[in-house]
Backbone bond lengths (Angstrom), bond angles and torsions (degrees), N, CA, C in turn:
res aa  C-N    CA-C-N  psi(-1)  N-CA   C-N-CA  omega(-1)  CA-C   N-CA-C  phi
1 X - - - 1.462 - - 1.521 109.10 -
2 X 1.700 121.01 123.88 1.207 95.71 -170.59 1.813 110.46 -84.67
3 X 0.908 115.69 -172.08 1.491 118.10 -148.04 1.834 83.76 -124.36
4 X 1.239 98.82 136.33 1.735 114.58 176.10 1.840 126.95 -126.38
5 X 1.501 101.62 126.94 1.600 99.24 -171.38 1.560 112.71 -64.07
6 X 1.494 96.67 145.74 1.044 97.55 -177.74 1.375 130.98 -55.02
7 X 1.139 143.81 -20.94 1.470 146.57 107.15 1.705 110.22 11.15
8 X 1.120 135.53 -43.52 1.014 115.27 -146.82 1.644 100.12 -130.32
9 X 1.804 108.50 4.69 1.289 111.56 146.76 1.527 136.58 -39.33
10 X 1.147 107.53 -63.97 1.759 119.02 -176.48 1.143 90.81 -56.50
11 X 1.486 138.64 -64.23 1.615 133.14 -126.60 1.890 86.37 -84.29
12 X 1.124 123.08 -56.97 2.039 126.88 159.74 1.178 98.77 -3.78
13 X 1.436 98.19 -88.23 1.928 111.19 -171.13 1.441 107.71 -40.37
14 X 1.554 117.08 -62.32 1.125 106.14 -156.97 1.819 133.03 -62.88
15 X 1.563 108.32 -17.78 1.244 126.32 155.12 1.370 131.60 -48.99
16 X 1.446 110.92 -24.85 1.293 115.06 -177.42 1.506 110.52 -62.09
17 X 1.013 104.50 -78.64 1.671 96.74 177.13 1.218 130.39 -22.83
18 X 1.324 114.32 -31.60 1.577 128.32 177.20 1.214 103.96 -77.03
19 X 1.118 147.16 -18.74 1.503 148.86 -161.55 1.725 83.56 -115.52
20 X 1.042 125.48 -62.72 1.743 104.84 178.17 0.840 117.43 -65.07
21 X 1.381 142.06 -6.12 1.990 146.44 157.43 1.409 98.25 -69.17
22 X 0.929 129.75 -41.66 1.593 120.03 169.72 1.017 118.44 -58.26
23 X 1.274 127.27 -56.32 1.699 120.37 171.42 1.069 118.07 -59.47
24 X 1.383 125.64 -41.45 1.534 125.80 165.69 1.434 117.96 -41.11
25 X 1.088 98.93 -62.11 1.679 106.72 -167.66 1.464 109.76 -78.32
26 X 1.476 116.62 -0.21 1.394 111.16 165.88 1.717 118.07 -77.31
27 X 1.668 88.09 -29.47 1.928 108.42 -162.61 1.205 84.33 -58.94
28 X 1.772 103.03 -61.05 1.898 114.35 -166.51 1.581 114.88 -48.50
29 X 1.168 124.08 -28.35 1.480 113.61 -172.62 1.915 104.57 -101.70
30 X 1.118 118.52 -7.95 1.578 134.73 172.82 1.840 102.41 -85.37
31 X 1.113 105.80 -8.19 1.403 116.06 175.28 1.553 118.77 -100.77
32 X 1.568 103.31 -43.56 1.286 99.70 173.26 1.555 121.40 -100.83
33 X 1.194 106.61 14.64 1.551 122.61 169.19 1.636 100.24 -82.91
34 X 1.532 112.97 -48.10 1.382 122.66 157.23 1.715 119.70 -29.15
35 X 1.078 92.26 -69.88 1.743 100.74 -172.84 1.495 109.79 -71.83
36 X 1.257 131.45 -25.06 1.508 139.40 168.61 1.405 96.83 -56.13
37 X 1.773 129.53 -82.63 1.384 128.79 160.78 1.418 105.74 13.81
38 X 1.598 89.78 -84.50 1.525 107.37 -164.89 1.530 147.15 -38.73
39 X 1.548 90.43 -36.42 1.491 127.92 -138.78 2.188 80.66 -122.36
40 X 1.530 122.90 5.89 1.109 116.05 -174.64 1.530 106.69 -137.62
41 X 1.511 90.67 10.46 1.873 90.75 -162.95 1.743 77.71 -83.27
42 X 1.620 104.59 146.56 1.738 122.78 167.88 1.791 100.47 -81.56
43 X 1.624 79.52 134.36 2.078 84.36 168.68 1.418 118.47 -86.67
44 X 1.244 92.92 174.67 1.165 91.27 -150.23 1.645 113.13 -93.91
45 X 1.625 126.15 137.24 1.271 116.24 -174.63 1.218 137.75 -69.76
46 X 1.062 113.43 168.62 1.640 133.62 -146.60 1.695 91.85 -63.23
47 X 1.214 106.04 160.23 2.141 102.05 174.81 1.600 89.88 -94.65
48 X 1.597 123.77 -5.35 1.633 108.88 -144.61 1.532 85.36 -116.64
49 X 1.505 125.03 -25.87 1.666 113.96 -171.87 1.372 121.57 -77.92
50 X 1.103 122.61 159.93 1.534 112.56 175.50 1.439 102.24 -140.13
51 X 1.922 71.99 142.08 1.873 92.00 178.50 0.903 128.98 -60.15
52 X 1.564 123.14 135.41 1.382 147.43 156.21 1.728 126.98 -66.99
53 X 1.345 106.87 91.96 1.572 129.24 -153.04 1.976 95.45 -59.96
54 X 1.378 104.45 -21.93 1.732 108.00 -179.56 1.632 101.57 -111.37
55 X 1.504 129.69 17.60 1.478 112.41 176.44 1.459 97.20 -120.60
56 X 1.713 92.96 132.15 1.650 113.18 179.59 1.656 97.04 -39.21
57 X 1.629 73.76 151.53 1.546 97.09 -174.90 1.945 109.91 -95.28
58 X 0.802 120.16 164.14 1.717 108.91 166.67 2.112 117.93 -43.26
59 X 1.883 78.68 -39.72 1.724 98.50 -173.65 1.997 108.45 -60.85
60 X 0.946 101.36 -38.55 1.120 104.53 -169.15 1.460 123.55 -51.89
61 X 1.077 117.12 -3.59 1.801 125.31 167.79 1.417 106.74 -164.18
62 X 1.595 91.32 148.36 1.320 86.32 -156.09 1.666 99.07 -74.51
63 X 1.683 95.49 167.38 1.375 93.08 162.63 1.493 145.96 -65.32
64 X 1.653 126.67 161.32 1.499 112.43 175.78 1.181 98.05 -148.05
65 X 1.463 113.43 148.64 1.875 124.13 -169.44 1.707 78.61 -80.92
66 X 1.529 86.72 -157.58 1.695 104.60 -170.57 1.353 96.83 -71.94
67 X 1.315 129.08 -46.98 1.261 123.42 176.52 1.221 150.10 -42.41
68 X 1.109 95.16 -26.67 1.738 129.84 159.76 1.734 91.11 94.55
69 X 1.190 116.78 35.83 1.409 116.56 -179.47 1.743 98.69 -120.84
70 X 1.714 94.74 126.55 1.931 105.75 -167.59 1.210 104.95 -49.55
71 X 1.481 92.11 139.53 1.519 104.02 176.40 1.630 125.74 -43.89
72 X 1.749 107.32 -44.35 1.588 121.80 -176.72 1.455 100.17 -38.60
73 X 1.772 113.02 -63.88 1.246 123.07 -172.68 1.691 118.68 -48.63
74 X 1.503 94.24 -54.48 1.269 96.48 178.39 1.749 124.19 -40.04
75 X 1.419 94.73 -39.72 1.649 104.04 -168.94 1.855 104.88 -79.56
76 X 1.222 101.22 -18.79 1.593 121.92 -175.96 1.975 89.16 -55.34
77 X 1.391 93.30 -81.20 1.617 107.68 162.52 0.820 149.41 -23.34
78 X 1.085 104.20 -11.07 1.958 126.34 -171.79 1.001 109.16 -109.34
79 X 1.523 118.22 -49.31 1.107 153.75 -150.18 1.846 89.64 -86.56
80 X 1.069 130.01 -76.49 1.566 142.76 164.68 1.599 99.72 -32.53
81 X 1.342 135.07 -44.27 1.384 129.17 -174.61 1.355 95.36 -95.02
82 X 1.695 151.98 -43.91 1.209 108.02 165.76 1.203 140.39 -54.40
83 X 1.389 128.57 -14.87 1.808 147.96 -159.45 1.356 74.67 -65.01
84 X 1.914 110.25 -85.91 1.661 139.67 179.79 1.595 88.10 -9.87
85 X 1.756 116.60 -88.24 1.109 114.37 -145.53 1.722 117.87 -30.51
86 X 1.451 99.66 -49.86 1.801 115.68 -156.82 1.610 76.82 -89.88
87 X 1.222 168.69 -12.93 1.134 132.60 158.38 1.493 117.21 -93.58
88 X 1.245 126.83 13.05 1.338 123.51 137.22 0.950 123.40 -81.90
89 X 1.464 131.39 -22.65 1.544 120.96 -165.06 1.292 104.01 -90.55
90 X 1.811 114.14 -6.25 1.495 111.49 168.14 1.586 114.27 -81.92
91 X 1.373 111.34 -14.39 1.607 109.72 173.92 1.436 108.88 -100.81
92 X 0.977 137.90 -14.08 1.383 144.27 173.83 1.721 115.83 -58.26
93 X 1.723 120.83 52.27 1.043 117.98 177.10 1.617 126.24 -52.85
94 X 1.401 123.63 -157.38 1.521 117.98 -172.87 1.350 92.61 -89.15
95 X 1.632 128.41 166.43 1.441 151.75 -177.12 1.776 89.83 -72.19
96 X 1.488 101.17 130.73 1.790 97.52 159.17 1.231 122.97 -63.70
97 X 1.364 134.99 159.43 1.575 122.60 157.18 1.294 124.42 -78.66
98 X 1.276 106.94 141.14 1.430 123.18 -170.44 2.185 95.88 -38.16
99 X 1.219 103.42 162.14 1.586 98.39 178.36 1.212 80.99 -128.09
100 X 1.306 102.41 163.86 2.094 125.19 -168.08 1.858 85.18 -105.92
101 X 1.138 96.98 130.20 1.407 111.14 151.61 1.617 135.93 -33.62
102 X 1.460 109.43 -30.32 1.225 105.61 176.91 1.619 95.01 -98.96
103 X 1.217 141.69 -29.45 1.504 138.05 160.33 1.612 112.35 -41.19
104 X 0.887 119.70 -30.38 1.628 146.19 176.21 1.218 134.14 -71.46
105 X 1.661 100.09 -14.85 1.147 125.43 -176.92 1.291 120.60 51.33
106 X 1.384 118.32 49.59 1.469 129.63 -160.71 1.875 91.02 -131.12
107 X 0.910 125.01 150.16 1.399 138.61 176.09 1.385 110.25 -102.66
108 X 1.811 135.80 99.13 1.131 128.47 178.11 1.744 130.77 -56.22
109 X 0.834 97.27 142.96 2.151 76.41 -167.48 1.397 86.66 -80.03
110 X 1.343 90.60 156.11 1.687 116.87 -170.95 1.895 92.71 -106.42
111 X 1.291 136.67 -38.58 1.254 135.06 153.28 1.444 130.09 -121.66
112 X 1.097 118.17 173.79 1.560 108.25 172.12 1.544 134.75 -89.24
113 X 0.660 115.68 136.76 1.701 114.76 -156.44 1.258 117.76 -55.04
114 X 1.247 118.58 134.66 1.940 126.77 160.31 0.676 91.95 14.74
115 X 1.817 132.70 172.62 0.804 164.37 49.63 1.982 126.33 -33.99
116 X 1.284 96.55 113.01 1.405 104.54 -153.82 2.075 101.79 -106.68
117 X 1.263 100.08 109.87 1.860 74.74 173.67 1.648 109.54 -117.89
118 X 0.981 100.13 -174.10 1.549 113.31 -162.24 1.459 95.79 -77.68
119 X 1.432 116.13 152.17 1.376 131.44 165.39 1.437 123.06 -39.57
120 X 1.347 149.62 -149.72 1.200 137.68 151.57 1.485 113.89 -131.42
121 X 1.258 126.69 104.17 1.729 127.40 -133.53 1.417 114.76 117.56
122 X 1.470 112.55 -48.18 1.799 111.05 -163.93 1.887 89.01 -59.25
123 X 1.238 91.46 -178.85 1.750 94.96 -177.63 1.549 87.90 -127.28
124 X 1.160 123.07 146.91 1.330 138.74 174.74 1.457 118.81 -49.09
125 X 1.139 105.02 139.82 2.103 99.38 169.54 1.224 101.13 -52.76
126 X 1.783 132.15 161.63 0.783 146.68 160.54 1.421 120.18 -97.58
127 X 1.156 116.78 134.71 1.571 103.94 177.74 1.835 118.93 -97.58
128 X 1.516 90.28 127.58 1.799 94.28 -162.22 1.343 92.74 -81.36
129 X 1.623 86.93 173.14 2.131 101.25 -174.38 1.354 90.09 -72.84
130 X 1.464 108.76 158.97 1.503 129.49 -172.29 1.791 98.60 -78.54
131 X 1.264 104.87 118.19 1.631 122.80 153.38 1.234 124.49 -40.65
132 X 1.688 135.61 126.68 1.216 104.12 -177.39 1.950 83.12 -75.63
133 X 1.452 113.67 -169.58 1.083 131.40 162.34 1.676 127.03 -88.14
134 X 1.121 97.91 133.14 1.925 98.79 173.98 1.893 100.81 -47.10
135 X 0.934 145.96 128.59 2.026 133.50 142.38 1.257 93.75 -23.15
136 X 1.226 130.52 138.48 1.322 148.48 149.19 1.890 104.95 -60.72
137 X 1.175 112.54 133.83 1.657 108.81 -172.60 1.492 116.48 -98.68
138 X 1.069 113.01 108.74 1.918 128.71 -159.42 1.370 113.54 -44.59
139 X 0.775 97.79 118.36 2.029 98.61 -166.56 1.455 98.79 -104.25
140 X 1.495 141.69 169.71 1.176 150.68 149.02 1.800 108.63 -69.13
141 X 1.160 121.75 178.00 1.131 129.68 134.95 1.603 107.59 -162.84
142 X 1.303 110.88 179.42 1.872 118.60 -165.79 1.780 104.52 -23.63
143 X 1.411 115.75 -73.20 0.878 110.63 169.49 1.316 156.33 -20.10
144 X 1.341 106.87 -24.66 1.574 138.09 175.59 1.329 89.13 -95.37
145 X 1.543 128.38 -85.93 0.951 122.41 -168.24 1.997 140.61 -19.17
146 X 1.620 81.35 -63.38 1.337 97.28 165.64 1.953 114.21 -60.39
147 X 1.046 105.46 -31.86 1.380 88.58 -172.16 1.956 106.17 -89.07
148 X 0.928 113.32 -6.15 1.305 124.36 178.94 1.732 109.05 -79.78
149 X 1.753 108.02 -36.16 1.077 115.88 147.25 1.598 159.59 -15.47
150 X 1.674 67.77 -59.47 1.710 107.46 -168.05 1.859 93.82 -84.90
151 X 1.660 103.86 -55.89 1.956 94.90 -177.01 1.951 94.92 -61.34
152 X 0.949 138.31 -49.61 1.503 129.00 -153.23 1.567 90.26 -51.12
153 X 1.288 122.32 -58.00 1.404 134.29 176.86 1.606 120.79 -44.20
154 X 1.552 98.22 -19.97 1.490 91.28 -164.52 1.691 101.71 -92.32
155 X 1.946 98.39 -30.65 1.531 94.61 -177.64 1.244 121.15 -93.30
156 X 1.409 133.89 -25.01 1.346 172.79 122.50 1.840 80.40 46.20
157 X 1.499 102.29 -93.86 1.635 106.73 -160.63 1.643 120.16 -54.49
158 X 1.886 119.37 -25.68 0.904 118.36 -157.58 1.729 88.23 -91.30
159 X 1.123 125.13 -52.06 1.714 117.02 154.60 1.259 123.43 -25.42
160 X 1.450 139.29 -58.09 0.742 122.11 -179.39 1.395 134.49 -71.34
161 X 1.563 110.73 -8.58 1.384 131.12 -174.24 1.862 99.66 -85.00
162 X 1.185 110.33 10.92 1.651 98.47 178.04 1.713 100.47 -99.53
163 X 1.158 109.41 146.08 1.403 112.85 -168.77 1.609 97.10 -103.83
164 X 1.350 121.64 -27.26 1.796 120.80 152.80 1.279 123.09 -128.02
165 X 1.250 97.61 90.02 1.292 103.73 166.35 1.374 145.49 -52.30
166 X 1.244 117.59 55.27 1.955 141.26 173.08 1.309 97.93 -32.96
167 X 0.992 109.80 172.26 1.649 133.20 148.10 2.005 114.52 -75.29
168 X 1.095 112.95 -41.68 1.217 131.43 150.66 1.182 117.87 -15.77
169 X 1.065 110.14 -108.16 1.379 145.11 154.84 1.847 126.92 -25.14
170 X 1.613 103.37 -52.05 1.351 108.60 159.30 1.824 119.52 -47.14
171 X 1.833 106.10 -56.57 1.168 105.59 -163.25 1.846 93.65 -87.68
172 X 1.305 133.76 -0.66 1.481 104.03 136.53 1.382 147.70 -43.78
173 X 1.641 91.54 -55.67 1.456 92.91 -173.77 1.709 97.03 -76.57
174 X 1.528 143.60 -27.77 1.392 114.43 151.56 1.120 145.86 -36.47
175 X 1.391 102.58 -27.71 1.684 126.35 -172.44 1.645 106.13 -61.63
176 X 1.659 92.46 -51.08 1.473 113.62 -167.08 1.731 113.97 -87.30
177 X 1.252 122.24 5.20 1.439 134.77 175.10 1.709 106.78 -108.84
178 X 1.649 96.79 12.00 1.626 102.02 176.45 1.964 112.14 85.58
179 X 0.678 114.49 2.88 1.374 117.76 -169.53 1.563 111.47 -90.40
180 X 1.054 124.73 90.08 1.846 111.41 -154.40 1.576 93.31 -83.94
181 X 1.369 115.50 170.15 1.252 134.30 -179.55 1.546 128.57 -67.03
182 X 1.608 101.55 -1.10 1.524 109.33 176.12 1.536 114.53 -97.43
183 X 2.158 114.51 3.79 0.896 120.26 179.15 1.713 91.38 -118.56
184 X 1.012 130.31 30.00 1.861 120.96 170.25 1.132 118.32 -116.47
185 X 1.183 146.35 110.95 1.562 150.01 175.50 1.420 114.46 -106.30
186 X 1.069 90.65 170.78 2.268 99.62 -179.62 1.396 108.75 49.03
187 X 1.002 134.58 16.32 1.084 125.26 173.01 1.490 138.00 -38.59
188 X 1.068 121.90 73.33 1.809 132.50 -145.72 1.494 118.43 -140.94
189 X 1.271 120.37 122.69 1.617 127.32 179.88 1.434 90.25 -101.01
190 X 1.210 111.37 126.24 1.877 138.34 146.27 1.370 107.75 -120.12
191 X 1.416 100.36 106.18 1.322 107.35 152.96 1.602 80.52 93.40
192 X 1.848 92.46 -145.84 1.173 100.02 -175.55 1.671 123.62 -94.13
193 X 1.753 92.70 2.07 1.567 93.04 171.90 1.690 116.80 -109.66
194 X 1.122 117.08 143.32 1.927 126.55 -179.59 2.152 83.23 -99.20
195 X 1.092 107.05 139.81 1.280 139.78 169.51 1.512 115.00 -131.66
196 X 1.407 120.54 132.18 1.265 130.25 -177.43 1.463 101.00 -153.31
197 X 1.040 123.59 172.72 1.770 144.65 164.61 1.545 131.07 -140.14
198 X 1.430 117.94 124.10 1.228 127.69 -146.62 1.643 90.71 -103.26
199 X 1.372 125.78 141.01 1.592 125.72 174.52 1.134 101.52 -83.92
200 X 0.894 131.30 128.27 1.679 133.60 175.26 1.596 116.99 -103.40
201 X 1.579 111.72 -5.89 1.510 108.59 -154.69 1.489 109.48 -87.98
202 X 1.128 108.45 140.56 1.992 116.41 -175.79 1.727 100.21 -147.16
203 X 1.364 75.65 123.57 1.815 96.95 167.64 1.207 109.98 50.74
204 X 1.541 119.08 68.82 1.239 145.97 173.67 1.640 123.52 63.64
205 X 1.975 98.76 28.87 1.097 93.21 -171.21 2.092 111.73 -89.34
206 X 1.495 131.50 -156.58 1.214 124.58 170.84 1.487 114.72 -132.51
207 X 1.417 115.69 12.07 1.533 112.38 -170.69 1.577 86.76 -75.96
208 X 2.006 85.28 167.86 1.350 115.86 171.47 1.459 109.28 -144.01
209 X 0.850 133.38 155.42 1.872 108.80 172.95 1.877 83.78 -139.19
210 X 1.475 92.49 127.16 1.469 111.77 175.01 1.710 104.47 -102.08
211 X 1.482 118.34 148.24 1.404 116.87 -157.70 1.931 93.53 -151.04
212 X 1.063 90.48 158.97 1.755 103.39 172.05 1.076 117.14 -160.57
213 X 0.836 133.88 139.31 1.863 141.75 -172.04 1.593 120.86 -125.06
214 X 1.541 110.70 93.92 1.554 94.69 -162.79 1.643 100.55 -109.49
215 X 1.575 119.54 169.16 1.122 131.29 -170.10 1.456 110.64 -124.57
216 X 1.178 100.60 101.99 1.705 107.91 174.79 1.864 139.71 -125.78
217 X 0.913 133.88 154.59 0.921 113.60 175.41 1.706 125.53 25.76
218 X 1.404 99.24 54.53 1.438 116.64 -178.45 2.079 123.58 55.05
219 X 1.522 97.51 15.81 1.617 77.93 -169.23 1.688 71.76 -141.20
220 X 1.255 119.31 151.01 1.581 130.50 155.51 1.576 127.58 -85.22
221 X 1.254 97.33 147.62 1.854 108.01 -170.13 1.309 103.82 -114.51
222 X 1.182 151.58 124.46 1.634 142.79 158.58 1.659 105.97 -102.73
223 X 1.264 113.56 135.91 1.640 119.60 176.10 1.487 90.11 -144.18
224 X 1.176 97.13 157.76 1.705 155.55 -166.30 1.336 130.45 -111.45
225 X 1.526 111.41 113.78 1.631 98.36 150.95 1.759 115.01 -164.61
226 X 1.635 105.74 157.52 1.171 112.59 -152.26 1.475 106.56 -72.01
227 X 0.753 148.77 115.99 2.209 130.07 169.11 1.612 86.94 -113.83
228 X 1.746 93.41 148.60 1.121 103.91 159.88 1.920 116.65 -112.49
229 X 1.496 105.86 155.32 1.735 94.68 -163.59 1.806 89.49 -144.10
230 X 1.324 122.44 169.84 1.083 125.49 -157.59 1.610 112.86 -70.61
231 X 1.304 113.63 151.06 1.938 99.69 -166.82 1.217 113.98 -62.12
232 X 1.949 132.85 -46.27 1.175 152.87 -158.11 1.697 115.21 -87.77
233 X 1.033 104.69 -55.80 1.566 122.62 162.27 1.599 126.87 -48.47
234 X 1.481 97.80 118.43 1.737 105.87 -162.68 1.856 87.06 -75.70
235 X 1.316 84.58 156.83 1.994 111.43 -179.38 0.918 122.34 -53.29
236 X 1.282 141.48 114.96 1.660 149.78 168.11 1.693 72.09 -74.32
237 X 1.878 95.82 127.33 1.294 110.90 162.74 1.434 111.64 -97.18
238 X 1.200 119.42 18.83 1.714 132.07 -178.90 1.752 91.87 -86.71
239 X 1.666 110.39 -31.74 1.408 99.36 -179.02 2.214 119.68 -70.97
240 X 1.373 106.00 -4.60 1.447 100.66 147.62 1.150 152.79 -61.46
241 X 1.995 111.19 -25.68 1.178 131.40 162.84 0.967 139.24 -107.36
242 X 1.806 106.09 12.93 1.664 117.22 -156.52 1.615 90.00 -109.33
C-alpha cells in the first residue's frame, strides 16, 4: 500500500464524495432516461378507428425526446451512461474513515494563534489587483484509474477479435460496446496500428482512455491508457497520437 504524507490526507478524503456524486448522478440520469422512455412510449390505437392511407405515420420523422434531441442519439446516450453507470459502481468502493489528526501526524492546536499587529510607523500591506489564476491541470486519481480499467476491460477482447483492424471497423465494434461516435476522436490507422481516444468524462469528471489496436504477425493486440484532459473543453484529437 503506498504510504501518503500527511499533507495529502485531507485533499484523499475530500475527493471521495466526488467520486460517489458520480455514481449517483449516473443512477439519477439512468433513471430519468428511464422515465423519458416511458413518459414517450405512443398509446396504443383505437380497435374502432381506421387508418388513413395519406396520414403520417409515427415513422415518418424521426423521433425527438423533450429536448428536441433524436431519439437514435438519445438512446445512443443512455445506452453510453448505463455502460459508465455499472462500471463505476464496480469502482465505487466503501468511504475511508475519517483519520484523527494525531494519526496524521499533525499536532492539534491546543490554542489559537497570536494575534500579531503591525508596528506603529510600518505602513500596512497593500492589497494587489486580483490575479487571474493559472487552470489547475486535471490529474487522475484511483478513481479514474480504476474506471479506465474497467472500459480497457470492457473492449479489450472484442478488439482483439478483429483480424483487420480499420478505422471502420474499430469504431464499429465501439459503436456496438455503447460508445457512440460523439465520444471517438483520432481515429487513425498508421501502419499496422488504428489509434483513437474515447471521452470518458461525466459530471465534471477528466478521464480519457486512449487505445490502439495493432495487427501483427497474424493475431491482434489492443492496449490502453488513461490521460486526463480538461472537463469543459472539446478533444484535441492530436491527443490519440501524442
Amino acid at each position: 500500500m503506498t504510504a501518503h504524507a500527511p499533507s495529502d490526507l485531507p485533499h484523499r478524503t475530500a475527493r471521495r464524495p466526488l467520486r460517489r456524486s458520480r455514481v449517483a448522478l449516473a443512477l439519477t440520469a439512468l433513471v430519468a432516461l428511464a422515465l423519458t422512455a416511458c413518459g414517450t412510449a405512443a398509446p396504443p390505437a383505437s380497435s374502432g378507428a381506421a387508418k388513413d392511407a395519406d396520414a403520417p405515420t409515427a415513422r415518418a420523422q424521426p423521433a425527438a425526446d423533450r429536448d428536441g434531441v433524436p431519439e437514435e442519439e438519445s438512446e445512443e446516450a443512455g445506452d453510453f451512461v448505463l455502460v459508465q453507470g455499472g462500471l463505476m459502481a464496480a469502482c465505487d468502493g466503501p468511504a475511508p474513515e475519517p483519520v484523527a489528526e494525531e494519526e496524521a501526524g499533525v499536532e492539534p492546536p491546543t490554542s489559537p494563534p497570536p494575534l500579531v499587529l503591525a508596528d506603529e510607523g510600518e505602513p500596512l500591506p497593500t492589497r494587489t489587483p486580483d490575479q487571474p489564476e493559472e487552470p489547475e491541470e486535471p490529474r487522475l486519481d484511483a478513481f479514474d484509474r480504476c474506471l479506465a480499467e474497467r472500459n480497457a476491460e470492457h473492449l479489450t477482447r472484442a478488439l482483439d477479435e478483429l483480424d483487420d483492424p480499420a478505422p471502420d471497423r474499430v469504431r464499429a465494434v465501439l459503436n456496438r460496446l455503447d460508445y457512440p461516435n460523439d465520444r471517438i476522436h483520432g481515429l487513425r490507422r498508421t501502419g499496422a496500428t488504428t489509434r483513437f481516444l474515447v471521452d470518458l468524462r461525466m459530471f465534471e469528471g477528466v478521464l480519457a482512455l486512449k487505445g490502439s489496436v495493432t495487427r501483427t504477425d497474424g493475431s491482434t493486440e489492443s492496449t490502453f491508457e488513461p490521460v486526463a484532459v480538461t472537463p469543459v473543453e472539446p478533444i484535441d484529437p492530436r491527443l490519440a497520437t501524442g
